[in-house]
ZAGU-548122 format. One record per residue (C-alpha): x, y, z; residue number from 1; residue in three letters. Coordinates in nm, 2 decimals, always signed. Example, Ala and Ser with C-alpha at 12.3 -4.5 7.8 and 13.67 -1.06 7.14 Angstrom:
2
{atom {+1.23,-0.45,+0.78},1,"ala"}
{atom {+1.37,-0.11,+0.71},2,"ser"}
This chain:
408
{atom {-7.17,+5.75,+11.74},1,"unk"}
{atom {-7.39,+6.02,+11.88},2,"unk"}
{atom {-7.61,+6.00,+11.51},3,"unk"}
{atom {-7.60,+5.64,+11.54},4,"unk"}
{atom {-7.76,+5.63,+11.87},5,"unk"}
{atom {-8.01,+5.92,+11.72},6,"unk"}
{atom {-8.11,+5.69,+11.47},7,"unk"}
{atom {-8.16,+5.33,+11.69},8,"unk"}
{atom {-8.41,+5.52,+11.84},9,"unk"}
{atom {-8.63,+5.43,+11.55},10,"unk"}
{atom {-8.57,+5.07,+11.62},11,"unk"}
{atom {-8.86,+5.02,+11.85},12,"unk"}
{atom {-8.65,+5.07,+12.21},13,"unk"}
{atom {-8.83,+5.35,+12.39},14,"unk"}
{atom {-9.10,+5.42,+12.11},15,"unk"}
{atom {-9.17,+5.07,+12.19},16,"unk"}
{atom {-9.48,+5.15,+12.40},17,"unk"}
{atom {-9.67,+5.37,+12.13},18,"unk"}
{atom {-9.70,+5.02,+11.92},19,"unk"}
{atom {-9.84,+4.83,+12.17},20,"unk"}
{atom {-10.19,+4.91,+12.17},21,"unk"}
{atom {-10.24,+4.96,+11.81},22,"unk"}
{atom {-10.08,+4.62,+11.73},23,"unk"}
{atom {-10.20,+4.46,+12.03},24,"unk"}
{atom {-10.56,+4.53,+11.90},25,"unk"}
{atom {-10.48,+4.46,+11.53},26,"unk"}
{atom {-10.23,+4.12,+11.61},27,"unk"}
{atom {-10.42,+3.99,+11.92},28,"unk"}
{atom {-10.13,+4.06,+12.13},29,"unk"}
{atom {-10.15,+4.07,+12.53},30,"unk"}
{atom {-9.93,+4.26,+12.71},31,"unk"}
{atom {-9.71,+3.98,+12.83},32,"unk"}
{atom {-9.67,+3.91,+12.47},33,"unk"}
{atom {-9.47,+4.25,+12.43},34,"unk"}
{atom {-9.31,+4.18,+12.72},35,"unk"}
{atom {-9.16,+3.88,+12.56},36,"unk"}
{atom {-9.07,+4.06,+12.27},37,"unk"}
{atom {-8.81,+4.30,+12.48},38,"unk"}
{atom {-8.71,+3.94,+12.64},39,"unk"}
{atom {-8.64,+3.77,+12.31},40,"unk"}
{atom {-8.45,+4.11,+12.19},41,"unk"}
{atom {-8.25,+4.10,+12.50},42,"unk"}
{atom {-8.18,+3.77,+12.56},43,"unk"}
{atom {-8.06,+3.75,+12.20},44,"unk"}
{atom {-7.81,+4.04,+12.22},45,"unk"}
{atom {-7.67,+3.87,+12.55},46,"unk"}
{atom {-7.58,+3.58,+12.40},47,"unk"}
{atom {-7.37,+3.75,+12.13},48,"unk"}
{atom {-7.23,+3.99,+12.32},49,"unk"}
{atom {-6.96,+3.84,+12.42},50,"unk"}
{atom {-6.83,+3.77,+12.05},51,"unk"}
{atom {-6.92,+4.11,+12.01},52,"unk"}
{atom {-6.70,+4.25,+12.26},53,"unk"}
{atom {-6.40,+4.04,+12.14},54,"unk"}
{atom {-6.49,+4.17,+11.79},55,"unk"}
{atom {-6.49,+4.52,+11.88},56,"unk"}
{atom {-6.17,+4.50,+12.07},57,"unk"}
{atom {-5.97,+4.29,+11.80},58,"unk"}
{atom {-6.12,+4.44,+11.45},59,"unk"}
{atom {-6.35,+4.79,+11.57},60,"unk"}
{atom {-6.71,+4.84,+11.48},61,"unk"}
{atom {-6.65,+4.92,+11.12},62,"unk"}
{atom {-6.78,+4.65,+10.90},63,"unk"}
{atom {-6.93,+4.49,+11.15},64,"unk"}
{atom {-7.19,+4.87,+11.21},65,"unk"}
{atom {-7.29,+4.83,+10.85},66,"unk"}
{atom {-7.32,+4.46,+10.88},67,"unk"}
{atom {-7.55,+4.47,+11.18},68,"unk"}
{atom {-7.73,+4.79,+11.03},69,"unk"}
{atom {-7.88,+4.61,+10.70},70,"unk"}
{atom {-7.95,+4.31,+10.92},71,"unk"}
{atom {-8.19,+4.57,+11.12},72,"unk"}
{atom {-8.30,+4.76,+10.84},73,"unk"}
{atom {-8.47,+4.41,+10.67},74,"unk"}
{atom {-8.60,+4.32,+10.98},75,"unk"}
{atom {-8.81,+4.64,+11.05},76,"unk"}
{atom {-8.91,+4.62,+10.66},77,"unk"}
{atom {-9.04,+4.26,+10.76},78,"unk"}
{atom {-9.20,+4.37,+11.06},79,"unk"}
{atom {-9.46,+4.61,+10.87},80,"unk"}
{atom {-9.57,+4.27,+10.73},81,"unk"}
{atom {-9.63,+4.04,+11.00},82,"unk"}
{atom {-9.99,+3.88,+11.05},83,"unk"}
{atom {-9.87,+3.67,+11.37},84,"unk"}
{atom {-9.68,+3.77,+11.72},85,"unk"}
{atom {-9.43,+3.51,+11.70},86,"unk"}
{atom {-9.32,+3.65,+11.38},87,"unk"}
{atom {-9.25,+3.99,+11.56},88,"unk"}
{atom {-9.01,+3.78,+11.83},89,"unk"}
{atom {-8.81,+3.63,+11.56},90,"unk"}
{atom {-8.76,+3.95,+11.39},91,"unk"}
{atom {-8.71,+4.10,+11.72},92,"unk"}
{atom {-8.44,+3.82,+11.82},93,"unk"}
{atom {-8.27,+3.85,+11.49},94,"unk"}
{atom {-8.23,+4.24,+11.56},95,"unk"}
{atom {-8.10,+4.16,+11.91},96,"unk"}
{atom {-7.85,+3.94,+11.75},97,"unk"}
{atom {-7.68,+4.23,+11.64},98,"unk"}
{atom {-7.61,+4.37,+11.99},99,"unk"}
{atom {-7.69,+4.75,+11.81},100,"unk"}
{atom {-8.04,+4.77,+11.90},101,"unk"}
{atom {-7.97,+4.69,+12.26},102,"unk"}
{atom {-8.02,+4.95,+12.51},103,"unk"}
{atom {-7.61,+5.07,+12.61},104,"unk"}
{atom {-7.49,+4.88,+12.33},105,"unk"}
{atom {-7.15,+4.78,+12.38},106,"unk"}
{atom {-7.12,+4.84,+11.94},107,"unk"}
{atom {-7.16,+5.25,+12.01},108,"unk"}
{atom {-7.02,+5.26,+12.37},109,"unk"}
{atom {-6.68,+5.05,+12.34},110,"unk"}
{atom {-6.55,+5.25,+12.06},111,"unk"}
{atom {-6.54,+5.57,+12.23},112,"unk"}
{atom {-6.38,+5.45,+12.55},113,"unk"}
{atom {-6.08,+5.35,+12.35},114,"unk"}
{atom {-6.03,+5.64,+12.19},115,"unk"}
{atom {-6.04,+5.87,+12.52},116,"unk"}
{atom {-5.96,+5.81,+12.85},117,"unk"}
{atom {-5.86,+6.17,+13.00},118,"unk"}
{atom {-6.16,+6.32,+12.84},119,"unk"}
{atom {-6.34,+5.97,+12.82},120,"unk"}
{atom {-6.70,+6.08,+13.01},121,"unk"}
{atom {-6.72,+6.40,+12.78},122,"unk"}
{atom {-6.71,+6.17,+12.49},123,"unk"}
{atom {-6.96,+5.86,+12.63},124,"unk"}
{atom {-7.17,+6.18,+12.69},125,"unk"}
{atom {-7.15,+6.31,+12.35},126,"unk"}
{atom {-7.23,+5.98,+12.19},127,"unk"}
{atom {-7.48,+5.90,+12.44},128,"unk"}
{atom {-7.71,+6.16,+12.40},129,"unk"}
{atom {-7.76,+6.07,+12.06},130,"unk"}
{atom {-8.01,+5.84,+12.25},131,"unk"}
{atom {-8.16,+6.11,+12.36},132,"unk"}
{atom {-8.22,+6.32,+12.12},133,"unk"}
{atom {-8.33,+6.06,+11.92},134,"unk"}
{atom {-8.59,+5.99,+12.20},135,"unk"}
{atom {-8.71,+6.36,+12.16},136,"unk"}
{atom {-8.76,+6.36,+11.75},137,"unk"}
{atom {-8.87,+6.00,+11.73},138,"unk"}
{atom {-9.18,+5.96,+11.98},139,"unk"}
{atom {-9.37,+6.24,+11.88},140,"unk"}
{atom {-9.28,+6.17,+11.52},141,"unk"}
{atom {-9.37,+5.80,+11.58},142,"unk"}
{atom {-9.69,+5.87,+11.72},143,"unk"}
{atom {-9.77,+6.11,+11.43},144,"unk"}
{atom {-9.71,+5.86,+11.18},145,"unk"}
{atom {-9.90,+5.57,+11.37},146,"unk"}
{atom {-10.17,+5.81,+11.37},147,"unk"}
{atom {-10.15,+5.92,+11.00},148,"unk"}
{atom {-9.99,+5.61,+10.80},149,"unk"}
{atom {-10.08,+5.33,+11.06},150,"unk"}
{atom {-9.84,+5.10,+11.19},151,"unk"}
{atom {-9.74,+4.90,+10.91},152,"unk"}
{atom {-9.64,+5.21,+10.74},153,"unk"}
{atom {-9.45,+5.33,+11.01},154,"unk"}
{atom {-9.24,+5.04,+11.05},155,"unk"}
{atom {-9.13,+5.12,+10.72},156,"unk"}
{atom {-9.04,+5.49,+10.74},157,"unk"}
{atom {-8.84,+5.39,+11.03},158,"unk"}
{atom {-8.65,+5.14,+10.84},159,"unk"}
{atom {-8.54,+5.38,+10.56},160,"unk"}
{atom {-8.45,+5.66,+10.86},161,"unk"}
{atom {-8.21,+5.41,+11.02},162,"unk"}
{atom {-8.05,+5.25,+10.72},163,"unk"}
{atom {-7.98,+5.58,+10.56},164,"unk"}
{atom {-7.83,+5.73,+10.86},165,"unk"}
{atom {-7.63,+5.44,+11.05},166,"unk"}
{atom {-7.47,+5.27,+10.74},167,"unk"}
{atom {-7.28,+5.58,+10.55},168,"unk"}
{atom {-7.17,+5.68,+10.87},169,"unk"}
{atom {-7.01,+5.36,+10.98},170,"unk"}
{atom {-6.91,+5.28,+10.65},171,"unk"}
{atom {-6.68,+5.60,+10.62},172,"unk"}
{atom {-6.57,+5.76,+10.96},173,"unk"}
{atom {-6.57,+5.45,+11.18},174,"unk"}
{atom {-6.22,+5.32,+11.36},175,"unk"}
{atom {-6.11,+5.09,+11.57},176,"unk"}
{atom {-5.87,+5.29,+11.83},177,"unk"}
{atom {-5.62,+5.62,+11.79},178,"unk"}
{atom {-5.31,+5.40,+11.78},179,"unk"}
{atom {-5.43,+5.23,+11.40},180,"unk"}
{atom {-5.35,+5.56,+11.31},181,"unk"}
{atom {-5.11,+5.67,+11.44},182,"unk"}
{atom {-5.23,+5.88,+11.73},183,"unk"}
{atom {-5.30,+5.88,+12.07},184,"unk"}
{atom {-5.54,+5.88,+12.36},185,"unk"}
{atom {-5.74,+6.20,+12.41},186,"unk"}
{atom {-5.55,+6.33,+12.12},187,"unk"}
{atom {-5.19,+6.36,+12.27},188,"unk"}
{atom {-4.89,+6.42,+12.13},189,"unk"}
{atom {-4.63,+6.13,+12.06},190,"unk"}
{atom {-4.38,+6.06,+12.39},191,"unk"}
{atom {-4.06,+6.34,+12.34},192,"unk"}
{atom {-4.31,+6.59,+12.15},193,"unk"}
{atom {-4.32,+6.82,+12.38},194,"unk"}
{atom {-4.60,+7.06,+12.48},195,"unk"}
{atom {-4.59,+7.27,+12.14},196,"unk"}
{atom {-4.91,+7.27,+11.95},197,"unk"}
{atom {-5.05,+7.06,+12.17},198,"unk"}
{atom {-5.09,+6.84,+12.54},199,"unk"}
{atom {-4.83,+6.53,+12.56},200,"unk"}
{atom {-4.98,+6.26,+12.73},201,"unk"}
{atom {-5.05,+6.38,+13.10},202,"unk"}
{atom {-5.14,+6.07,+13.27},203,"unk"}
{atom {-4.96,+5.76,+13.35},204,"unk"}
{atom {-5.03,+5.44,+13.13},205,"unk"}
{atom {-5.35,+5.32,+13.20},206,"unk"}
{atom {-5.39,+4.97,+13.40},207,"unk"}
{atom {-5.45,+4.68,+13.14},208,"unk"}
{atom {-5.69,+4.37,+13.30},209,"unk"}
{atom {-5.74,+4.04,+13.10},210,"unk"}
{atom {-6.11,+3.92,+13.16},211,"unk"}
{atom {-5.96,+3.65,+13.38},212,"unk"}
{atom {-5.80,+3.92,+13.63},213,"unk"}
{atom {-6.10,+4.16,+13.62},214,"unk"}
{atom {-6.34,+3.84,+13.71},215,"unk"}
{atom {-6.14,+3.79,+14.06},216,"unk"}
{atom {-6.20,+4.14,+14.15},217,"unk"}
{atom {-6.53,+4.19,+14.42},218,"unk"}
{atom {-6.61,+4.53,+14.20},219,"unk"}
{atom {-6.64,+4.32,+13.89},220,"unk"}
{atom {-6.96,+4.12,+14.08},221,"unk"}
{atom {-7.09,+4.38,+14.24},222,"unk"}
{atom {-7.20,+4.56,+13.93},223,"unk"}
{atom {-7.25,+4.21,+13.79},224,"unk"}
{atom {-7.53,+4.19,+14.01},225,"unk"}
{atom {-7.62,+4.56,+14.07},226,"unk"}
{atom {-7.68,+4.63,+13.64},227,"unk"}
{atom {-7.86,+4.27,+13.60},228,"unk"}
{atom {-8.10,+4.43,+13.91},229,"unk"}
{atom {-8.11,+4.76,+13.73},230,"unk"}
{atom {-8.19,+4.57,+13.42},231,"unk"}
{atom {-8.46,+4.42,+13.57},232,"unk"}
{atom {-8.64,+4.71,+13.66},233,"unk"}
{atom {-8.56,+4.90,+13.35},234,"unk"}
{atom {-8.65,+4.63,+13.13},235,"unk"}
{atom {-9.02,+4.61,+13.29},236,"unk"}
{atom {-9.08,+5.01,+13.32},237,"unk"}
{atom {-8.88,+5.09,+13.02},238,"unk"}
{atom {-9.17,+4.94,+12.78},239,"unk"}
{atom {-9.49,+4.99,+13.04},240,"unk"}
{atom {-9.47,+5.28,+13.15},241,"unk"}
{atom {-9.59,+5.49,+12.80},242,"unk"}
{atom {-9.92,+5.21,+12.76},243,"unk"}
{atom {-9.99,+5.25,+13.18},244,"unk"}
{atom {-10.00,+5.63,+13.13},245,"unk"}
{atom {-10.22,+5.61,+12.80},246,"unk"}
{atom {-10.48,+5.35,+13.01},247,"unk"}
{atom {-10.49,+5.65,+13.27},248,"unk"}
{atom {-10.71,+5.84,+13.08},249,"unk"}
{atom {-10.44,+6.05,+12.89},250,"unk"}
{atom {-10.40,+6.17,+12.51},251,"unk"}
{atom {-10.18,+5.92,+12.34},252,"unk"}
{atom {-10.02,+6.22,+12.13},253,"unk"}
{atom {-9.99,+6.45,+12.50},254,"unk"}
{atom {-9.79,+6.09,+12.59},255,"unk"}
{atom {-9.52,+6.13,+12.31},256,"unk"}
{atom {-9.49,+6.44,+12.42},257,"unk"}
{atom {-9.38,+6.34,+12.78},258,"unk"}
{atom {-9.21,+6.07,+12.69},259,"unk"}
{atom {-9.01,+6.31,+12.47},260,"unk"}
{atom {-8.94,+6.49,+12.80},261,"unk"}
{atom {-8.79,+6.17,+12.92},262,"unk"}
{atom {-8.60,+6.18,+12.64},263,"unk"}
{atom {-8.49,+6.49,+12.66},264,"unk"}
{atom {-8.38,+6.46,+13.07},265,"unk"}
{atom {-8.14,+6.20,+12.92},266,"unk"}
{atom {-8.00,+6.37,+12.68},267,"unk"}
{atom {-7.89,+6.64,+12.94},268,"unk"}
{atom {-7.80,+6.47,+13.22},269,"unk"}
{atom {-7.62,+6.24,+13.00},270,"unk"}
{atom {-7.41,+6.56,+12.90},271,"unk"}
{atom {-7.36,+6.65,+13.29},272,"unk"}
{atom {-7.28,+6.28,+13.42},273,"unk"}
{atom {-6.99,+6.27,+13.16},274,"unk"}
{atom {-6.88,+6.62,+13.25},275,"unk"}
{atom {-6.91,+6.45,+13.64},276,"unk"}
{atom {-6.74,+6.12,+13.58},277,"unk"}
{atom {-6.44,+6.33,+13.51},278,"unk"}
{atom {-6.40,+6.50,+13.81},279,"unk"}
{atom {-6.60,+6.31,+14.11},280,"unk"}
{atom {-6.63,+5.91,+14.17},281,"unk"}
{atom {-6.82,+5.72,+13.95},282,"unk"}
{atom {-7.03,+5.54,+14.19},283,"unk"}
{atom {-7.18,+5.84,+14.35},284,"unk"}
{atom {-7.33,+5.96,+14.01},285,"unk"}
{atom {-7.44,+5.59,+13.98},286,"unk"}
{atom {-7.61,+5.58,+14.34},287,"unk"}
{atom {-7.77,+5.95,+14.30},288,"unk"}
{atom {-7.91,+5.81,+13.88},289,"unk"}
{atom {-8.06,+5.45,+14.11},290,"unk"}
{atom {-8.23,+5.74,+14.38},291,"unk"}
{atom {-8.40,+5.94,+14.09},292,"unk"}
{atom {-8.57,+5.65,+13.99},293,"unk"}
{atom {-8.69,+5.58,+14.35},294,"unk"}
{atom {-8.88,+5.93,+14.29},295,"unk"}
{atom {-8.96,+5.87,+13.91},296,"unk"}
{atom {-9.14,+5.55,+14.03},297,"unk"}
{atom {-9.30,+5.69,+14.37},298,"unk"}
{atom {-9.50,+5.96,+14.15},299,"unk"}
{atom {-9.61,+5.73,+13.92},300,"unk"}
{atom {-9.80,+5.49,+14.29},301,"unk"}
{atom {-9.92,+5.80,+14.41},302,"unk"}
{atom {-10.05,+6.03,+14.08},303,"unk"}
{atom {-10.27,+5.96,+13.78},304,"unk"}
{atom {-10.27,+6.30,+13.55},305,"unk"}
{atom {-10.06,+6.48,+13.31},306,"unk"}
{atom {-9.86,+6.69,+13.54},307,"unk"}
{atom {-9.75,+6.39,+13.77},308,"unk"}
{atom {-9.67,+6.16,+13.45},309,"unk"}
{atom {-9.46,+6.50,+13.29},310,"unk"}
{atom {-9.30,+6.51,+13.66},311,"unk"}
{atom {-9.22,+6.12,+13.65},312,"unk"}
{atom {-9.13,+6.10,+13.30},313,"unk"}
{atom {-8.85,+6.40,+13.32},314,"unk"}
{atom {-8.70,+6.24,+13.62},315,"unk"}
{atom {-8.70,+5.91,+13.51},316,"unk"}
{atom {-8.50,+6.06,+13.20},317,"unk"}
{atom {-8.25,+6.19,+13.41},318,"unk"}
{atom {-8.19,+5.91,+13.55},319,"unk"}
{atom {-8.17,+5.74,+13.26},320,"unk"}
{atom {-7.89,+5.95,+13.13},321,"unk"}
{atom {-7.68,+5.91,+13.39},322,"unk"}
{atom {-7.74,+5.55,+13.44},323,"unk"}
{atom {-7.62,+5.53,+13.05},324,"unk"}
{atom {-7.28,+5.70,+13.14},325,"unk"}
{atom {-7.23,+5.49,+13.42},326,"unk"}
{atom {-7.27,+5.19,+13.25},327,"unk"}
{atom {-7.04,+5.26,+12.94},328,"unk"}
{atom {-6.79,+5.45,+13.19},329,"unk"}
{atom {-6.73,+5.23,+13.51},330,"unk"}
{atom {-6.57,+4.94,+13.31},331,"unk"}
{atom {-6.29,+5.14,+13.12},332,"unk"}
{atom {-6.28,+5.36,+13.45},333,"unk"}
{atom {-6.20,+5.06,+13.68},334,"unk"}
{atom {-6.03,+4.78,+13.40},335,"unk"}
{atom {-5.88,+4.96,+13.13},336,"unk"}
{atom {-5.91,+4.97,+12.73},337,"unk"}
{atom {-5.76,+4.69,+12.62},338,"unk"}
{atom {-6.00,+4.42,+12.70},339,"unk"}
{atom {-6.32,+4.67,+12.73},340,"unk"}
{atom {-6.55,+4.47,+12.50},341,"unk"}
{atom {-6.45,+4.17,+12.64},342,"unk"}
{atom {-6.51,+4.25,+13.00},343,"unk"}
{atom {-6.86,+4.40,+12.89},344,"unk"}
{atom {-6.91,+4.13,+12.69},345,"unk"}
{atom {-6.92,+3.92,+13.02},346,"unk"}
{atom {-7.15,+4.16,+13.22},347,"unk"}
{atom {-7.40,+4.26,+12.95},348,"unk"}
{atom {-7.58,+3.92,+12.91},349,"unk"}
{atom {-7.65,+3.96,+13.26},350,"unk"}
{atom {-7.80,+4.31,+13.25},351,"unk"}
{atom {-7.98,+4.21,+12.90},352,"unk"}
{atom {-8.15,+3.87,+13.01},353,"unk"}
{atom {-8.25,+4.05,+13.29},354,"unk"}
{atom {-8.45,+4.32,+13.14},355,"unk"}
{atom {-8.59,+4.07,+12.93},356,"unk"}
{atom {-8.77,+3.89,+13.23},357,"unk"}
{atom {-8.89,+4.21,+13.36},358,"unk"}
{atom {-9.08,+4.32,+13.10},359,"unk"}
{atom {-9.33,+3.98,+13.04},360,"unk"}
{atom {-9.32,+3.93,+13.39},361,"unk"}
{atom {-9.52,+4.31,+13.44},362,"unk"}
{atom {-9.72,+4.22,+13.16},363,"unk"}
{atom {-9.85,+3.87,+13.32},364,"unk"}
{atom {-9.89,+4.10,+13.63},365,"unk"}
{atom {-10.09,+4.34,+13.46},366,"unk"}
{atom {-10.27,+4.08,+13.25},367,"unk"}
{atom {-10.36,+3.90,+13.58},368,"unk"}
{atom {-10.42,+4.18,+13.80},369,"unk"}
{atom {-10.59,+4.44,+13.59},370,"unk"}
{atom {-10.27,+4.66,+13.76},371,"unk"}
{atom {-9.92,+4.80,+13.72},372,"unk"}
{atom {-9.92,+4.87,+14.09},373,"unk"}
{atom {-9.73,+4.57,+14.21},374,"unk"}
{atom {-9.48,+4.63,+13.93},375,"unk"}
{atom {-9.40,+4.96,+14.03},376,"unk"}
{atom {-9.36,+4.89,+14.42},377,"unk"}
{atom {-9.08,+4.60,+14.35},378,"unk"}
{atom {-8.93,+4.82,+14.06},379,"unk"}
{atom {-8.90,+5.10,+14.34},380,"unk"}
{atom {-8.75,+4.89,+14.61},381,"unk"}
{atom {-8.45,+4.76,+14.38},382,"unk"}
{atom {-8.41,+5.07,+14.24},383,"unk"}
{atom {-8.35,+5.17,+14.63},384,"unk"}
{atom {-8.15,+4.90,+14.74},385,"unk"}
{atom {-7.92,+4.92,+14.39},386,"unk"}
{atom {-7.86,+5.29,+14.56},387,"unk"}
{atom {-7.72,+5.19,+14.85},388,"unk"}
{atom {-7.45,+4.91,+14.73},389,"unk"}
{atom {-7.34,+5.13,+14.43},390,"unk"}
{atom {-7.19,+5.33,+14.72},391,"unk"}
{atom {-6.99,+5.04,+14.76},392,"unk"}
{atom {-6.79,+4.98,+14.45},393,"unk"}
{atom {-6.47,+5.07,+14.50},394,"unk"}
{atom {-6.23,+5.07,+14.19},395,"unk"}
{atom {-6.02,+4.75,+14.23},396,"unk"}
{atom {-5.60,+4.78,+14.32},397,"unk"}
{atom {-5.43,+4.79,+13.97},398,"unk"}
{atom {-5.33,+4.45,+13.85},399,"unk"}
{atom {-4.94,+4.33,+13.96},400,"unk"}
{atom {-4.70,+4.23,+13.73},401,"unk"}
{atom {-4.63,+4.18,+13.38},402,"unk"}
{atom {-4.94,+3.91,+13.33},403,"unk"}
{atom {-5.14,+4.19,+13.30},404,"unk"}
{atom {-5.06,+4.24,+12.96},405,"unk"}
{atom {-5.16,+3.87,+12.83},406,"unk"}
{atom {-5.51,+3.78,+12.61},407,"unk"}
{atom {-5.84,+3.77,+12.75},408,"unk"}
């Protein structure tokens, strides 16, 4: 999972931003347009998601990976031949479909939570900062090949990077959950193995919640409403924020380069908020990931030049990785394996539709206003207020009974 997150990267998430000037100028796209295109990604994933979830719990991401991988592949072979904008979106929409393009995609996060739960934020860390990394190879390499090849080529070179890395890997190594074969959580021993050659399973069973029980739960709507905020404000910064730093007078290539730092701050503090979400509450490293955007956001209002965007960038990345964690953690933390996907499934269109509105709605902002500014300032105050209720989500009482271990 951590390679497959390395290679979505080339699927136009963060490197996004380095397209948009180059195809705005040669398609005749504003950039509201490419703010629609994150919607119409987004928006498309959400509506799947749900499906997807189920599928992931009932069958595992095994066919479906390779599946949802050549889907991708063609459409980023199609893209490098589009003459129009709305034949990006539908490419775009038919990628989103897949739900494997989408930022915290349930496809490379659900997995892993079901096959850990002891050691489950060292593992969503591992995996996650395949993003990452990903982030750190694949801007300055983008930008370097939009410079050299142009951006049809591109497109193209990242198709064949994707393809040949997701699908082999799903294809062979990919499984549902430990108990298809045979084993258990975290790797424990079978019950009456002892301790000999190994741990026997140190922790009670883990609570099981249908979607039903987890949806009368206050927790459950609180981070309903606190990731579809989030998403908001990711979904607009996440794709402005590398064009707004290029229109301040900076090297497109010295761009890449800090955005590579963002990249790299996630990768980190990815690996540190799993080691975290271990030991401490996961809300706190979900309130302290909302507050370093607060400051990620500030410096961008009050500087203009390299060393405030490098400053920005890195702490936005941070932030970043630990908003990743806590988004891929809290759900298994607070609800349990079983219906994982399911319970996601539910949340993530949400989060997804959300980002989608925030990024056209900054662009018709900017188009209009000749200005990020007022972008920034609302994206600041609900990373700020997100802070302070994420203090507030308690893990919900374990579910009574025997119901508890009906369908979703």
């Amino acid at each position: 999972m951590f390679l497959i997150n390395f290679a979505a990267m080339a699927t136009g998430t963060l490197s996004l931003g380095l397209f948009v000037i180059p195809m705005g100028d040669a398609l005749g796209m504003t950039r509201a347009d490419f703010g629609w295109l994150q919607t119409t990604r987004r928006v498309a994933s959400g509506v799947t998601s749900f499906a997807v979830g189920k599928l992931l719990d009932r069958h595992g991401p095994r066919v479906y990976m390779v599946l949802a991988a050549l889907a991708i592949g063609l459409c980023l072979l199609a893209i490098s031949r589009i003459t129009a904008a709305w034949q990006f979106m539908v490419l775009f929409g038919i990628m989103g479909l897949t739900g494997l393009a989408a930022p915290n995609s349930l496809v490379t996060s659900v997995p892993v939570a079901k096959w850990f739960r002891r050691n489950r934020g060292k593992a969503l860390a591992l995996a996650v900062m395949g993003s990452g990394t990903g982030g750190i190879i694949f801007l300055p390499v983008t930008q370097s090949l939009l410079g050299s090849l142009g951006w049809r080529t591109t497109w193209i070179v990242l198709a064949l990077i994707f393809v040949a890395i997701t699908i082999p890997l799903a294809a062979f190594f990919l499984r549902r959950q430990p108990e298809d074969m045979g084993l258990r959580v975290d790797g424990d021993l079978p019950e009456g193995a002892g301790s000999a050659g190994g741990r026997s399973h140190a922790q009670g069973e883990e609570a099981v919640w249908t979607v039903r029980q987890a949806m009368h739960t206050s927790a459950f709507w609180k981070l309903l409403v606190l990731f579809g905020a989030a998403g908001l404000a990711n979904g607009s910064a996440g794709l402005h924020r590398i064009p707004y730093w290029i229109e301040q007078g900076i090297n497109p290539q010295v761009v890449s380069f800090a955005f590579a730092a963002d990249a790299a701050g996630a990768a980190s503090m990815a690996f540190i908020a799993g080691m975290l979400v271990d030991r401490f509450p996961v809300r706190f490293v979900g309130a302290a990931s909302y507050i370093g955007f607060v400051v990620a956001m500030y410096l961008m209002l009050v500087g203009h030049n390299a060393y405030y965007m490098f400053g920005s960038t890195i702490i936005y990345g941070l932030s970043v990785g630990a908003g990743m964690i806590l988004q891929s953690y809290i759900f298994a933390a607070y609800y349990g394996r079983a219906f994982l996907g399911a319970i996601r499934g539910i949340v993530m269109p949400v989060t997804l539709v959300a980002a989608g509105i925030g990024g056209p709605l900054s662009g018709y902002l900017r188009d209009i206003t000749g200005s990020y500014g007022s972008s920034w300032w609302g994206i600041l105050i609900i990373y700020l207020v997100s802070a302070v209720v994420m203090i507030t989500v308690l893990p919900p009482a374990r579910p009574s009974g025997e119901g508890n271990k009906g369908t979703a």
